[in-house]
N, C-alpha and C positions, 0 to 999 in steps of 0.2 A: 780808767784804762782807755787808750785809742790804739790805733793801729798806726804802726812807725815803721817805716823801712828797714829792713835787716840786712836785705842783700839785693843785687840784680841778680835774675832767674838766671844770665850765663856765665857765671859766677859759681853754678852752683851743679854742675853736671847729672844726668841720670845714676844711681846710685852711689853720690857723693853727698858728703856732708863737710857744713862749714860751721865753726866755731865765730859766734857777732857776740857783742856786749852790747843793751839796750839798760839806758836806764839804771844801770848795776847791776842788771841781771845778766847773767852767762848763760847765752844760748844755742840750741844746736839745732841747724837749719840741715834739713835732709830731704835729698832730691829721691821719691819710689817713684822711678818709672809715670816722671811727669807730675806727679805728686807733692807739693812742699809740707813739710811737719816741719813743726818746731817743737821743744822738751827743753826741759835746763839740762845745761852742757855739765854736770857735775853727778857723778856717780853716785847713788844712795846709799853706796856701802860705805864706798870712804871718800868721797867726792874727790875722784880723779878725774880730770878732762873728760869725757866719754866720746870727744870730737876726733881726739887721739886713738879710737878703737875701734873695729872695724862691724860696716855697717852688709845684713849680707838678708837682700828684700825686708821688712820693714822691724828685723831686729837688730838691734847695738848690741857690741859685746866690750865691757870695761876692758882695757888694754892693763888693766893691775889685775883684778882676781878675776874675770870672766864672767861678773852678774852679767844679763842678759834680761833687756825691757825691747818692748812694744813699744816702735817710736809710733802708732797710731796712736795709743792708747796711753801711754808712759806707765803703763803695769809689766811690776818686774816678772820675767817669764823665770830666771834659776839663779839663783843667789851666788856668789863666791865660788869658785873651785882652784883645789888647789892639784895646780899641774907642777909636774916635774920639770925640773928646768936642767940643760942639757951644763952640763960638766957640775954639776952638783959632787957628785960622786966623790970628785979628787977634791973638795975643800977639807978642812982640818975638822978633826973632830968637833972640837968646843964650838967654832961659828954653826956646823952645821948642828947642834944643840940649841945655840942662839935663837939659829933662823927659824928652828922648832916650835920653841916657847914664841918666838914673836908671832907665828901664827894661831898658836892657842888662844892670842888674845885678840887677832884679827878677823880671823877663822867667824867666832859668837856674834861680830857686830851685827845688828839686823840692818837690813838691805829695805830701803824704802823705795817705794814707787814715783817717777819721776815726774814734777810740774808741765803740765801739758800748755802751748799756746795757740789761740786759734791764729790762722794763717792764712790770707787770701792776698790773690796773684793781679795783679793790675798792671797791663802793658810786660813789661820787664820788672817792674817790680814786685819782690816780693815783701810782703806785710804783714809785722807781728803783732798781734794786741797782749801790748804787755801793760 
């Protein structure tokens, strides 16, 4: 493992995160308030973007079911939830039966904890050991 460039620091705003690929890994560079972390960019429940979801002081929330991790730590803080989605209501019986069972099966997956990488800041750039 060495430490490889990810991104420049202004690139990467106070409470913004940015999605880099190093080496094949997908990563998610996240500015707390001067702070860089990095975490794999891929959700534990069902590896969705998590770069795509919003980041609100140092928790991520999956923009698919809402698991929720510690980007300090990459421990999941609340696994999956399932919200209602606005015009559900007028869809047709059967799909809304569909979309039922597909979460029965979604709903169970276990939610793992997210690969943490260390990260340090040099001039403008910032630096992952992957």
């Amino acid at each position: 493992m060495s430490f490889v460039e990810a991104a420049k620091a202004p690139e990467i705003p106070s409470e913004k995160m940015k999605h880099v690929e190093i080496n094949g890994n997908e990563i998610l560079v996240a500015n707390v308030g001067g702070t860089f972390y990095a975490v794999s960019d891929r959700c534990g429940h069902m590896s969705v973007r998590l770069s795509m979801g919003n980041l609100n002081g140092t928790v991520i929330t999956c923009p698919l079911h809402g698991s929720r991790f510690d980007i300090t730590t990459g421990k999941k803080i609340a696994g999956p939830v399932l919200q209602g989605a606005e015009g559900i209501e007028g869809l047709p019986e059967v799909l809304l039966k569909l979309l039922q069972r597909q979460m029965e099966f979604i709903m169970p997956v276990k939610t793992y904890d997210l690969l943490t990488f260390p990260v340090k800041v040099d001039g403008e750039s910032i630096l992952v050991d992957v």
